[in-house]
C-alpha positions in Angstrom: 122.0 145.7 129.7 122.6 147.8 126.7 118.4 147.8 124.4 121.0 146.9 121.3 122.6 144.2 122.5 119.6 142.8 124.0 117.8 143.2 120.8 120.6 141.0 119.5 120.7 138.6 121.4 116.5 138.2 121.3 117.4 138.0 117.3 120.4 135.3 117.9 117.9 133.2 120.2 115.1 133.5 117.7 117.5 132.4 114.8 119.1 129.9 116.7 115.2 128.1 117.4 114.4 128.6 113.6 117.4 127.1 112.7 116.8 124.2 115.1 113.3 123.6 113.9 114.5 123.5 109.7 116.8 120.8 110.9 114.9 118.5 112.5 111.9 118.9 109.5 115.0 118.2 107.5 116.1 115.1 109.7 112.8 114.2 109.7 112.1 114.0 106.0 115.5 111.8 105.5 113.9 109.3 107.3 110.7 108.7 106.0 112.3 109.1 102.7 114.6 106.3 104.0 111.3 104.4 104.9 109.6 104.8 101.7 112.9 103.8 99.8 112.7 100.5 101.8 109.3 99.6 101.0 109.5 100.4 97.8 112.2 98.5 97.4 110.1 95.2 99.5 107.3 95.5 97.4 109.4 95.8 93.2 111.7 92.6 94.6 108.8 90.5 96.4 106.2 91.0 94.6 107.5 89.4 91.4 107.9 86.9 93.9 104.7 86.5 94.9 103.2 86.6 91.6 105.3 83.9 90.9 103.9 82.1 93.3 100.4 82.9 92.8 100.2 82.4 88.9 102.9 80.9 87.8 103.7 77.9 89.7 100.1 76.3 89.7 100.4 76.5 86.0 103.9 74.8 85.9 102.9 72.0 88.4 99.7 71.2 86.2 102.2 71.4 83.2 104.4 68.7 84.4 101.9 66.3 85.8 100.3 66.6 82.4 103.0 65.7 80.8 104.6 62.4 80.6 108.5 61.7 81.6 109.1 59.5 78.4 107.9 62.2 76.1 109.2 61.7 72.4 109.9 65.0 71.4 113.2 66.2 71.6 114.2 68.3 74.4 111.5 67.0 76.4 109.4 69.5 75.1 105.4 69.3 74.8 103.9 67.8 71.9 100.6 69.2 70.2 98.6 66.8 72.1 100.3 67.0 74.8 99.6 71.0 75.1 96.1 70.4 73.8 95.7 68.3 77.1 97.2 71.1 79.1 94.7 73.4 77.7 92.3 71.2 77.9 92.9 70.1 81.8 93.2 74.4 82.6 89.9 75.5 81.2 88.8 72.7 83.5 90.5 73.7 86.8 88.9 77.0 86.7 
C-alpha cells in the first residue's frame, strides 16, 4: 500500500474516533442536563407544596378551630378577640 494513502487513512481512523468520542460527551451532557432540568423542576413545583404543608396548614387548622362558625363579623372574618385568641392559642402550641 501506497505510505500516503496509508498515512491517510491512519488520519481518517483517528478523526473518525475523535469525532465519535465529542459525540457521545455531547450526548452525554444532553442528558444529565435533561436530568438536572427535571429535578429542578420537582423540587420549584413540590416544594411550595411541601411548605404548604409543613407551615401553613397547621396554622390554618388552628385558625378555624379557634374560630367560631356563627362569627358576627361580616364575611366571616376574625374579630380582634377572636385573632387575639389565635395568637394567644399559637405562642402556646410551640
Amino acid at each position: 500500500m501506497d505510505p500516503e494513502l496509508k498515512r491517510l487513512l491512519e488520519e481518517t481512523n483517528a478523526l473518525a474516533k475523535d469525532n465519535h468520542r465529542m459525540l457521545r460527551a455531547i450526548r452525554r451532557d444532553q442528558w444529565i442536563g435533561f436530568i438536572a432540568k427535571v429535578v429542578f423542576w420537582i423540587i420549584v413545583l413540590a416544594l411550595p407544596l411541601y411548605l404548604y404543608q409543613q407551615y401553613i396548614t397547621p396554622f390554618i387548622e388552628r385558625f378555624n378551630a379557634t374560630q367560631s362558625p356563627t362569627s358576627t363579623s361580616p364575611f366571616w372574618t376574625p374579630s380582634s378577640v377572636e385573632l387575639q385568641k389565635l395568637l394567644n392559642s399559637y405562642k402556646a402550641g410551640q
